[in-house]
N, C-alpha and C positions, 0 to 999 in steps of 0.2 A: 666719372672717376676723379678722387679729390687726388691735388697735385700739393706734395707737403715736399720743402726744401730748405737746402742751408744757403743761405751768400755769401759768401766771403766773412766767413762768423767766426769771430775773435772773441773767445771766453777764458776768462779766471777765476778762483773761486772768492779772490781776495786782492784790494790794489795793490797789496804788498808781496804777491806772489806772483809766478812768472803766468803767459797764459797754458790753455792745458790746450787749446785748436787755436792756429792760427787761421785765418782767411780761408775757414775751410771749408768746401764747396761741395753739397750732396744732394742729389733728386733720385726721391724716393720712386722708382717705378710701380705703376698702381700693378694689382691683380696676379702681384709675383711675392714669395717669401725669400728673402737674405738672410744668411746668417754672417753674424758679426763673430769673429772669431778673433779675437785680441787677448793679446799676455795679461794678467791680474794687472789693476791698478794703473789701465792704461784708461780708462777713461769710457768705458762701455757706457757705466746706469747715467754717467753725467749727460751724455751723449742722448740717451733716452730723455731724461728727464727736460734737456731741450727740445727736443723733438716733437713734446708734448705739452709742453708752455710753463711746465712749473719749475725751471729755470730762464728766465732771473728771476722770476714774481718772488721764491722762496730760495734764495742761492744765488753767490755770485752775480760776475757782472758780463757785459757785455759791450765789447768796447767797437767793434766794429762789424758793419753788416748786421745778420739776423736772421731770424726762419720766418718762413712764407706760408702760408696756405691759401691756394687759390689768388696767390698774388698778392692777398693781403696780411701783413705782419700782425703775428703768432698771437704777440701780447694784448692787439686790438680786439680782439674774439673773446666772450665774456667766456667763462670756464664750462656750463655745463653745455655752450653749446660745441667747443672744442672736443667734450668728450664725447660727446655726438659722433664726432666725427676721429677722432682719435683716441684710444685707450691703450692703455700700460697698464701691465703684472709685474712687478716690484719682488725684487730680488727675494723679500724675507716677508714672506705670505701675511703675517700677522698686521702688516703695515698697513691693507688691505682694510681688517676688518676694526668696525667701531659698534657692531651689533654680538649678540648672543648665538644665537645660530644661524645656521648656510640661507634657512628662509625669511628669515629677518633682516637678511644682512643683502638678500636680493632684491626683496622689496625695497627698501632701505637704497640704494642702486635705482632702482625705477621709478621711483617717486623722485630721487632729483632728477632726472631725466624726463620731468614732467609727462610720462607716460598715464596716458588715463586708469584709474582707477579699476574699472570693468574688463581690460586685459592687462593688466597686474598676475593674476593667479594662473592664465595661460600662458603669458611668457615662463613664468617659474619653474610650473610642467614641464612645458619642452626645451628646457635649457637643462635640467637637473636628470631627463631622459636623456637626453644625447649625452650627456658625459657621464651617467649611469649612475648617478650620486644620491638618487630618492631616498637611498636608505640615507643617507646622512644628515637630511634636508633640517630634521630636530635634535640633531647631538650638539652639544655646545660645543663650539668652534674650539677653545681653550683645551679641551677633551682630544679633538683630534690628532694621528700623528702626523708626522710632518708632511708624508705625501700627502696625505688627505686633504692637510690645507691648503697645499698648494694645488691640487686639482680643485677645491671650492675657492678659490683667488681666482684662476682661470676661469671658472664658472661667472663671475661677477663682473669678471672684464668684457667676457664674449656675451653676456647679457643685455650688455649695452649696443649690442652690433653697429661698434664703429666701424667704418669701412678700411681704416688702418692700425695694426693693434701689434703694440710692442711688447715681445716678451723677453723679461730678463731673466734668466738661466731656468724656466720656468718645468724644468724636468730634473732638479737637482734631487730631491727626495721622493722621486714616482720611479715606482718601477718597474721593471723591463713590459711587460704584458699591458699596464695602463699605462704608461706612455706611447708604446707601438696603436694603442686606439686612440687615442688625444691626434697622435700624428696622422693619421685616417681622418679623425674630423675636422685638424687645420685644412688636410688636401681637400677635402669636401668643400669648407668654403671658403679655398682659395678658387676654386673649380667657381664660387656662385659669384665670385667677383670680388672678395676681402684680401686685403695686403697685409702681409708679415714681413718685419723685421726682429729673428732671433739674436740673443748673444746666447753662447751656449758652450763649454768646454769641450761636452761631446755630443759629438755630429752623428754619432752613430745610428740608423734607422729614418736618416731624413735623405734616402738616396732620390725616393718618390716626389719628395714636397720641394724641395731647393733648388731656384734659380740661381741664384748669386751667393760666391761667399767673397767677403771684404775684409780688411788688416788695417787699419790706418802705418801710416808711415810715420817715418822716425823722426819729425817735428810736428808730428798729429795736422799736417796742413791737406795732407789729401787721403781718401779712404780708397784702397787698392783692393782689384777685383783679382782674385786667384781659384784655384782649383783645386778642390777635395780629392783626393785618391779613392780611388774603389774600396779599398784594405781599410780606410778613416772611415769611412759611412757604413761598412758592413759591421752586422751587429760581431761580440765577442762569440769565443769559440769557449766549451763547456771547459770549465776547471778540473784539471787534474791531480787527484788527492794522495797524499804519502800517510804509510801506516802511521796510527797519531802515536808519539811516545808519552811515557809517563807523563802525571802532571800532579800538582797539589791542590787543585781545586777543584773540589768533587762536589757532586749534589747525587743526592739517592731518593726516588719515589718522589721528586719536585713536582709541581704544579702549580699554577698559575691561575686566579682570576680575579677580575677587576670590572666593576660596574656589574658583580649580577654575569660575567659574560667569560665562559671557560678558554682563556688564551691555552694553556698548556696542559695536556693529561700527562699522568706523573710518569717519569723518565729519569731514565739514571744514567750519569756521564763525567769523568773525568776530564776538565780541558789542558790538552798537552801542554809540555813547557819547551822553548824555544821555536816552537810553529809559529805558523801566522796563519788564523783560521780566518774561515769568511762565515756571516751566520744571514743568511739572503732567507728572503719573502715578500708577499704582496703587502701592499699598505696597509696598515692596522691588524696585522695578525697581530704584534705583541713582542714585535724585535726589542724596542727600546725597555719595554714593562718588564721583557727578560734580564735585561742589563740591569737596571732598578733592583730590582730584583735579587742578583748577584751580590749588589752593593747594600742590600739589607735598607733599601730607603723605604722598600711598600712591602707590604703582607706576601707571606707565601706561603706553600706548604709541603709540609716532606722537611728532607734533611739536607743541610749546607754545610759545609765542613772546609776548613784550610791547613793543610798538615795534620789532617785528623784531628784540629778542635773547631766546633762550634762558634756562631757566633754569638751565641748566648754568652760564650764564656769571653769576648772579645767586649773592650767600650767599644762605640761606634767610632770613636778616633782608633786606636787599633785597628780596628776592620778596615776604616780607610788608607791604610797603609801598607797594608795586603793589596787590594783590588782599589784600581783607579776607574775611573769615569768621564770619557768626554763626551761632554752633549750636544744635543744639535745645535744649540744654540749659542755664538761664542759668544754673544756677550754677558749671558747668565750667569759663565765661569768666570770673570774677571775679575782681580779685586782691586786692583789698580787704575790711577787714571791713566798712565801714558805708559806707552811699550817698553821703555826704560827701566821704570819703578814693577811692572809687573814679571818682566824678566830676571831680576835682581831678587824678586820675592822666592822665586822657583829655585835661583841659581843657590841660596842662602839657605834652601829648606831641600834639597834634595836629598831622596834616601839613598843617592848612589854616587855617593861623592867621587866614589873609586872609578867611576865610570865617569860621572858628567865631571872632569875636570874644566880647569877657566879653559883652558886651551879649545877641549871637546865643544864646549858651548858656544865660545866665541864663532867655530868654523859653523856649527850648524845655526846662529843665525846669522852670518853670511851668506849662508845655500841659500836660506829662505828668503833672503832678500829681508831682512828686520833692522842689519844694522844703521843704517840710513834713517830708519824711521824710530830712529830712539826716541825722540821728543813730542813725538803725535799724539794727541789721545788718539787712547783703546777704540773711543766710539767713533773715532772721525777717519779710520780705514776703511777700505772697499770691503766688501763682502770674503773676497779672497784673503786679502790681509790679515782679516778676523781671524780665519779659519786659519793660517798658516801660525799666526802667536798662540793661538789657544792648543793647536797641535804641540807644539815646541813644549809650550808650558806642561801638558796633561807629561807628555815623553820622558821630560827632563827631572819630573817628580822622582821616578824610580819604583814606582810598584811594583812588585814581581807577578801580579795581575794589570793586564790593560783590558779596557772594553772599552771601541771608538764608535763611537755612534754618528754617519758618516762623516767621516775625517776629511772625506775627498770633495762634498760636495763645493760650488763654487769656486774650484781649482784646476788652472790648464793643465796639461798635460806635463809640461815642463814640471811648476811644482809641485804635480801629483809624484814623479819619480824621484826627485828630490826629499819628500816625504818617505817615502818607500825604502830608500836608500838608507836613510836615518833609522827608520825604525827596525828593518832586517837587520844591520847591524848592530844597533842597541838589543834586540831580541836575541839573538845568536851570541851574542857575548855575553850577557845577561842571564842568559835561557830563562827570558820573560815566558809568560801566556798572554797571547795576543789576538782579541778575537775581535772582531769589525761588522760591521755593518755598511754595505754600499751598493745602492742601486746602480752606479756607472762601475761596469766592468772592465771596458777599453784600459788598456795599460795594467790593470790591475790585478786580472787573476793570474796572469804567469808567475808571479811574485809568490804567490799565497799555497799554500803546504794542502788544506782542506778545507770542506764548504759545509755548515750545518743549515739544513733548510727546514724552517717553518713553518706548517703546512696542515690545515686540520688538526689542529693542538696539538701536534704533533713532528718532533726534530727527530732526521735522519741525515744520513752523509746523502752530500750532490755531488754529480758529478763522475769522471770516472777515474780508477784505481789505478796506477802506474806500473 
């Protein structure tokens, strides 16, 4: 059983800032999974990324104490044999990968890990079986959606069968059905002897696998063991939907496909105005390709219409001023370098001035916790952070269309409701269309009006009727 620990470890990211852990002291217990359950931007992936040696080697410093394995300090252990014995999934899947596809990119994996050549293509098999991925083994990674690559990340880390393996929010874009199996095959092998340590927002369906959940304290100097509620780990309860009202934005006889591969048979639907809809499915049906879609970025077929015209008769800037678009990924939306100048850009160009007043704006980046962080770059916030400005920013546009492609992921619960709060009241006074995408449920569906589910190329209402 390896033993990996903190000593009294004093980190900052820069001499000129204060530290982020003081003298702070953690032994990792073998053969057990934690989750780390901390507010955005406290310090989770830093946390990992010590834990695992690629800080300091790549980041900050370390001014006192240090991590241990086996007694002997972290930075002494050449790298591939560290990952031998410890590996980490990284907040933003892509980080992961430097090859073309899931079996390139395993190989690629096992060759640094000095694994012999002649069971190379056996370990491949039974790692791409157990996580059910064989179909994907030859898609190009760039191709997949976001669950997808985050279930081939995890494929690549547990390939390595480190005997201690950190995941950072590693079920943010999987959803409901393959994460409830992933969580089946951590318990399996925490059951054969492997250690986790999760960060995760939500805890929901880890009632089976979880020993410990931990908080760090309010000088980050000690990490606090507390207790999950029953009602926190139990999965959500089905969404209950309100008859949809009118809306402007219709599609008639739509369909969908992309690579040769039929996402959507043709369908006709209205999305209401002033709701808040939810449009749920398994990983790679064609959630995002929908939205795309919508937005007239890729091919489609049938008929799309806004107030009854066309976007044929729309420039593509017109049409983006209709229907907004947030993506998964926030730093793709950016066009700014610091939170400052990109908030100013939105504040300057919003189509609803009458709405986002300075007043309005200023209080909702305060909820989100932005005004502090005026001066940061875009790129040098947490993962949560990202996702809270690039929310604000898509909001504060004014479309009288939104489509959020998950807006929640990487977000506590705190400022998932803080979100939510924002945006029902921007919708209802607006009487936006508001349609989402989000594998975490918890906190989320009591909010939301109805549910369009994905399913066999084919959308129907989830859920049940009120």
């Amino acid at each position: 059983m390896v033993k990996l620990e903190l000593r009294e470890l004093t980190f900052s990211h820069a001499p000129d800032r204060p530290p982020l852990f003081k003298k702070l002291d953690f032994c990792v217990e073998p053969q057990t999974c934690s989750l780390l359950a901390t507010p955005l931007g406290s310090g989770k992936s830093t946390f990992f990324k010590l834990l695992c040696g690629l800080y300091p080697q790549f980041g900050g410093q370390i001014t006192n104490g240090g991590v241990f394995l086996e007694g002997q300090p972290l930075e002494q252990i050449v790298p591939f044999e560290r990952a031998k014995r410890i590996g980490m999934l990284f907040q933003d899947p892509d980080k992961r990968f430097c090859m073309a596809t899931l079996d390139q990119q395993l190989t690629f994996v096992l060759e640094n890990l000095q694994l012999p050549a002649d069971q190379i293509t056996a370990k491949k098999q039974h790692i791409l079986q157990e996580l059910e991925l064989t179909s994907l083994k030859d898609r190009q990674l760039s191709t997949l959606s976001g669950g997808q690559k985050q279930q081939a990340a995890l494929a690549c880390v547990l390939a390595t069968e480190s005997e201690i393996i950190l995941l950072d929010e590693p079920f943010a874009n999987v959803d409901p059905t393959s994460k409830n199996k992933l969580l089946k095959l951590l318990l399996k092998l925490k059951k054969q002897g492997k250690t986790f340590i999760i960060a995760d927002h939500d805890p929901s369906g880890y009632q089976d696998l979880l020993d410990f959940a931990y908080r760090f304290n309010a000088d980050h100097s000690r990490l606090i063991k507390f207790n999950l509620s029953r009602s926190t780990l139990a999965s959500p309860v089905p969404l209950r939907w309100q008859p949809l009202k009118p809306g402007k934005l219709t599609w008639k006889q739509l369909s969908l496909t992309r690579s040769n591969k039929l996402l959507l048979k043709p369908h006709d639907l209205t999305l209401p105005k002033g709701q808040l809809g939810l449009l749920s499915g398994a990983n790679g049906v064609g959630k995002s390709s929908l939205f795309q879609a919508l937005c007239t970025l890729i091919p489609y077929q049938g008929n799309l219409s806004y107030a009854g015209q066309r976007p044929p008769r729309f420039f593509k800037q017109r049409w983006a001023k209709k229907v907004g678009l947030m993506l998964q990924e926030a730093t793709a939306q950016f066009s700014c370098a610091t939170v400052q100048e990109e908030l100013a850009l939105v504040s300057q160009n919003t189509l609803a001035p009458h709405y986002w007043t300075k007043e309005r704006f200023f209080y909702a980046k305060q909820a989100l916790g932005l005004t502090e962080l005026a001066h940061h770059s875009v790129y040098q916030l947490s993962g949560g952070q990202q996702q809270k400005l690039q929310f604000l920013s898509v909001l504060a546009m004014g479309q009288p269309v939104l489509l959020l492609d998950e807006p929640f992921a990487n977000l506590d619960q705190a400022s998932i409701q803080t979100c939510l709060t924002l945006l029902k009241d921007s919708c209802r006074a607006e009487q936006t269309t508001v349609l989402l995408t989000s594998h975490q449920r918890v906190g989320i569906t009591e909010h939301l009006d109805y549910e369009l589910i994905l399913e066999e190329q084919t959308l129907k209402l989830g859920g049940y009727q009120t």
